[in-house]
N, C-alpha and C positions, 0 to 999 in steps of 0.2 A: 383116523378122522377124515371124513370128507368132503371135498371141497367147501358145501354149505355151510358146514360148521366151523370152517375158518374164518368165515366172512359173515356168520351173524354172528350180531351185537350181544354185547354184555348185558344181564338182567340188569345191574346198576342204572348206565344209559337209558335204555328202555323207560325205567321211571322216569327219570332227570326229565325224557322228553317230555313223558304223559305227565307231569306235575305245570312244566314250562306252563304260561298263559299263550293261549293262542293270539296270534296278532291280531290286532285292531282291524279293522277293515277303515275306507274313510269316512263312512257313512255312518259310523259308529263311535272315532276319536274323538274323544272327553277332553276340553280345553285345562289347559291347569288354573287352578285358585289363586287367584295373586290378593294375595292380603291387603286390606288398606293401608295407606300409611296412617301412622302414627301421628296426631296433627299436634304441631307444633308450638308449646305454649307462649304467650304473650310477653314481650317483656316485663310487663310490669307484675306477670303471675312467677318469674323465674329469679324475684330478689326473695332471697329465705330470711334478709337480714334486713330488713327496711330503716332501722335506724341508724345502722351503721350507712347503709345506701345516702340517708337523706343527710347524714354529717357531713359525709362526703361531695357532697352535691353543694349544698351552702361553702364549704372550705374551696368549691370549685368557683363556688360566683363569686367570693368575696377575693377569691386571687385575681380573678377577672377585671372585678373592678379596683383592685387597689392598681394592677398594671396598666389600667386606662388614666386611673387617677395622675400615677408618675410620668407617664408619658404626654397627658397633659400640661405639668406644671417644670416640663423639659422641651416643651418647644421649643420654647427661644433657643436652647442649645443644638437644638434638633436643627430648627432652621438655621444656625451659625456653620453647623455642620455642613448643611446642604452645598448652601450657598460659600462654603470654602470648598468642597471637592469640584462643586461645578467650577469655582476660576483656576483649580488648581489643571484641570480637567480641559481647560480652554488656554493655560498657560503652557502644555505640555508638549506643543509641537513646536511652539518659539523656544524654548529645553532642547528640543531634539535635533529643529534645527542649528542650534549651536554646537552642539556635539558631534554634529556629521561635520562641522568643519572645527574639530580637533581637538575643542575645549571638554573639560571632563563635565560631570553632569553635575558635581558641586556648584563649581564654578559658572556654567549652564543657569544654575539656579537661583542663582546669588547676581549673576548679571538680570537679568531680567525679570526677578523680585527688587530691584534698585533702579529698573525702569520703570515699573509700576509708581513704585513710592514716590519718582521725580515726576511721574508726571499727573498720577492725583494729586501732591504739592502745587505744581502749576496752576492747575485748576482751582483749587483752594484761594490761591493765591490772587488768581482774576476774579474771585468772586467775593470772598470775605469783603474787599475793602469798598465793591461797588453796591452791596447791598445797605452798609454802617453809612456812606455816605448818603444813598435814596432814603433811608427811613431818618437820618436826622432832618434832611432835606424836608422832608415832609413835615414833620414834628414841628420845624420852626417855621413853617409857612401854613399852617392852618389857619393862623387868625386873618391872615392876608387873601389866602383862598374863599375866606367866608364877608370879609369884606367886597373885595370882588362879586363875588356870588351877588350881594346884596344890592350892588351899583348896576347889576347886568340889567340886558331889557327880559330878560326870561324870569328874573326875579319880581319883576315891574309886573309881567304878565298873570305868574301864578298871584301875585298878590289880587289881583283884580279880578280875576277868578276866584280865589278863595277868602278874602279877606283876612279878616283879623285872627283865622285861625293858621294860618300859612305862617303869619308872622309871629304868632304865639309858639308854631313849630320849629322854626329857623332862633329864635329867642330859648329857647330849651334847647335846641343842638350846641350852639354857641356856648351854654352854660356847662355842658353836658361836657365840652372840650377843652375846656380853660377850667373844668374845678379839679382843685388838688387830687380830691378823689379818683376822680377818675384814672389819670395817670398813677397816681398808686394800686389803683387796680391792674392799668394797664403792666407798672412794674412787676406785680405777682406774677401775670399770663406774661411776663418775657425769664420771669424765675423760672418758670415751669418748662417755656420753650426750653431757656440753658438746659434747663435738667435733662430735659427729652434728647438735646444735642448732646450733653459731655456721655449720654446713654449710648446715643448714635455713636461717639465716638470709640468708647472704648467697647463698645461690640464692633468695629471695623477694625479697632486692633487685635480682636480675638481669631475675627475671620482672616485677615493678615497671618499673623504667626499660624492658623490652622493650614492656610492656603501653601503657606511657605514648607509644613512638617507632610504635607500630603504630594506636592509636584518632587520635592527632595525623595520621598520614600513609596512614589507609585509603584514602580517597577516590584517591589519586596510587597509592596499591598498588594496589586495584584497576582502575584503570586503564593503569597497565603490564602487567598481567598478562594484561588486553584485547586489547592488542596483538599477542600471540602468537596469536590466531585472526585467518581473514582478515577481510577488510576488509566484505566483503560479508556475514556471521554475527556484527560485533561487536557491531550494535545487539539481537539476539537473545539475542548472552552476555550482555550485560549487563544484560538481562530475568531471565535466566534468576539471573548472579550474585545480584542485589539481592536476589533471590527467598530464595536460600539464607543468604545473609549476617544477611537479617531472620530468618530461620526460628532460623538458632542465635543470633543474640541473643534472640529471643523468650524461645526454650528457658532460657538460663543466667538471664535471668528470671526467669521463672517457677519456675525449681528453687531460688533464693535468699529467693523470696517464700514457698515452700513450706516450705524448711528453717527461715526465719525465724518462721512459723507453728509449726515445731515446736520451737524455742526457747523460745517466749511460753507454749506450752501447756506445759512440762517445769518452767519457772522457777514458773509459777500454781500447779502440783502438787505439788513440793519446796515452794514457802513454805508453802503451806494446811496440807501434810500434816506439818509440820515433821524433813521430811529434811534430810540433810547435802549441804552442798555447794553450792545450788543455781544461783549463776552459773556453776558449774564445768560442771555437769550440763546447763547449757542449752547454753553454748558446745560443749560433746561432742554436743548436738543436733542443736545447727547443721550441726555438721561433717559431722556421720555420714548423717544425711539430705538432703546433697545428693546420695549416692550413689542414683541411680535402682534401682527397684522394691523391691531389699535392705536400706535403709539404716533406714528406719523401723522394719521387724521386728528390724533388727538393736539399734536403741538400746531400745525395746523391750524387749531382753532384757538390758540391758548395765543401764538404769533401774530395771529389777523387781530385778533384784542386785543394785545396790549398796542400794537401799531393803529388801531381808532383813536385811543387816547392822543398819540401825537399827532397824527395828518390824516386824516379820512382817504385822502386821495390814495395816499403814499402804502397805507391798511390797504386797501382794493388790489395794486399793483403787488404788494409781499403776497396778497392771496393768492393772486392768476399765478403769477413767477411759481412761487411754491406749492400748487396743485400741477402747475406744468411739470414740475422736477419730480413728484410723488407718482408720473406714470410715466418717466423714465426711471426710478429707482424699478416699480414693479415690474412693468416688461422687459427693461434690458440690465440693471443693475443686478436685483436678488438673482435672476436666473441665472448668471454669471459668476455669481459670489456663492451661493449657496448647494449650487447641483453639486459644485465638489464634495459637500460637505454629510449633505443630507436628501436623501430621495425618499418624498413623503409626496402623496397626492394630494391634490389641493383642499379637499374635501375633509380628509383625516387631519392637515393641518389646522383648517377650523375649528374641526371641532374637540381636537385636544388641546387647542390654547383657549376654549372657551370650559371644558372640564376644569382642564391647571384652576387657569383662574377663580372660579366657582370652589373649586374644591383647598386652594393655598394662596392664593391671592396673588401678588405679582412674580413670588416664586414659582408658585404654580405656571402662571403665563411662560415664563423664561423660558422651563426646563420641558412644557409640554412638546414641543415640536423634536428637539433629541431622545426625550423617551417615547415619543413616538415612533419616533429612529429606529429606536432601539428597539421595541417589539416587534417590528415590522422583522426585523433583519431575527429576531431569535423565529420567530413565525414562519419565515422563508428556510433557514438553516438548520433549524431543529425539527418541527413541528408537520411543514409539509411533506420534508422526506420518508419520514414516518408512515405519514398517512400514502402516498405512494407506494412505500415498501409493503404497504400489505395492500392480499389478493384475494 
């Protein structure tokens, strides 16, 4: 054999080569076929079962609305709710401060659920009997008020401007207040009051005992609650919880230290000035100003009125005084009392106590500025990092 013949190719090969396709040149490469997609039918062309579809659709709205229905006619329990975890929630650091000096958190809890109840008692107590007194006070001076009335020179005046219809009018008030009738009406609308009070009351002993079973069992509440995140973000929640938890007790703090501030200031200014009422007048303080941003301008005005009635003079002076103290509470008081509690800008403060409001009424007001809080701070610790983390 030689050389040549060792080094050509096999007949086989030789085909293999002459069968291959010769390559493409680029001026010749044939793009490939890409198929259209398939287009994707319609939801409503992909029910093959439409009546079963539409049962279930009805069985969907009717669950809908039967659970709007229940939750409807559970508000009032809903809001009893609320408004016991908010004081249980505002009670929890006067708890805590008792237990960092030594007392167990039973006991923690049971002191200062027994300072509550002595000192809403107190209050009760300066009020019930100054209110029973003014409205008898009133009841049995009517006819003397309208006698009066009658002898004044402003009675003299309107008559002679209006003649015999002025007095045909003061003639029908007069009747209108000495006949039987009327005060058995009047008796009805004080039934009804009672009713709406023994209502008030024992929905405050519902929120009581609630308040009392939530500050006792926060710590296991909030840690059930833990549970429903995974396992691996609980130690995060519970950063993030404590965080908020402190924040609205801060808050019902500090708006209790404030309204009680405007208590002190209203009681000072009724005894100096010697207006009417003034335990009455300070507890209507208290109440009125723990409504955030409104509550102060509102007593305010509710103060400056009922102080006309006694002294005109003495009305002017309780207004300056106490518009002078509403811009020392603003600029040196809340920012004092409050920064500890709650860092919300002024703007956001607005305008969640004016949503709260609109949307739950005084509840709403209360709790908008801590759940403002409180989104802010899950926003800053959850939500921004997030958005940072990615690139």
């Amino acid at each position: 054999m030689s050389a040549d013949d060792s080094v050509r190719p096999e007949p086989d090969a030789e085909l293999a080569e002459a069968d291959a396709p010769a390559p493409a040149s680029p001026a010749t490469a044939i793009a490939p076929v890409v198929e259209p997609p398939t287009p994707s039918r319609s939801f409503w062309t992909r029910i093959d079962k439409p009546f079963v579809f539409g049962f279930l659709l009805t069985i969907g709205g009717l669950t809908a609305a039967l659970l709007a229905i229940t939750l409807s006619s559970l508000s009032t329990v809903l809001i009893y709710i609320a408004f016991a975890l908010f004081a249980a929630l505002g009670l929890d650091p006067a708890v805590r401060f008792l237990e960092r000096r030594g007392l167990s958190r039973g006991v923690s809890v049971l002191a200062v659920i027994l300072g509550l109840v002595a000192a809403l008692a107190l209050v009760l107590i300066m009020i019930i009997p100054v209110v029973v007194e003014q409205v008898t006070l009133f009841v049995k001076s009517v006819p003397g008020l309208i006698t009066d009335f009658t002898n004044s020179d402003v009675y003299a005046l309107l008559e002679r401007q209006f003649g015999s219809q002025f007095e045909q009018l003061v003639a029908d008030a007069q009747d209108f207040l000495t006949d039987g009738k009327t005060w058995q009406a009047i008796g009805g609308g004080a039934l009804q009051v009672g009713s709406s009070i023994a209502t008030g009351i024992s929905g405050f002993i519902v929120v009581l005992v609630l308040t009392l079973y939530f500050v006792a069992g926060l710590p296991s509440i909030k840690t059930a609650m833990l549970r429903f995140a995974p396992a691996r973000d609980r130690s995060r929640a519970r950063e993030i919880t404590d965080q908020i938890t402190d924040s609205v007790g801060g808050y019902v703090q500090g708006m209790v230290i404030l309204a009680l501030a405007n208590a002190v200031v209203t009681l000072v200014l009724y005894l100096a000035l010697g207006l009417p009422f003034p335990p009455l007048m300070a507890t209507v303080a208290f109440l009125i100003t723990l409504i955030p941003l409104v509550g102060s301008v509102l007593f305010w005005a509710i103060g400056s009125v009922i102080a006309l009635f006694a002294d005109p003079l003495h009305a002017l002076l309780f207004a300056v005084i106490y518009l002078v103290y509403m811009q020392v509470e603003a600029y040196f008081l809340t920012p004092r009392v409050m920064n500890k509690a709650v860092s919300v800008p002024g703007p956001l403060v607005v305008i969640g106590a004016l949503a709260g409001g609109t949307l739950l009424g005084l509840l709403g007001a209360l709790v908008a500025v801590p759940v403002t809080a409180s989104i802010l701070i899950i926003i800053n610790q959850v939500w921004l990092p997030r958005q940072d983390a990615r690139v």
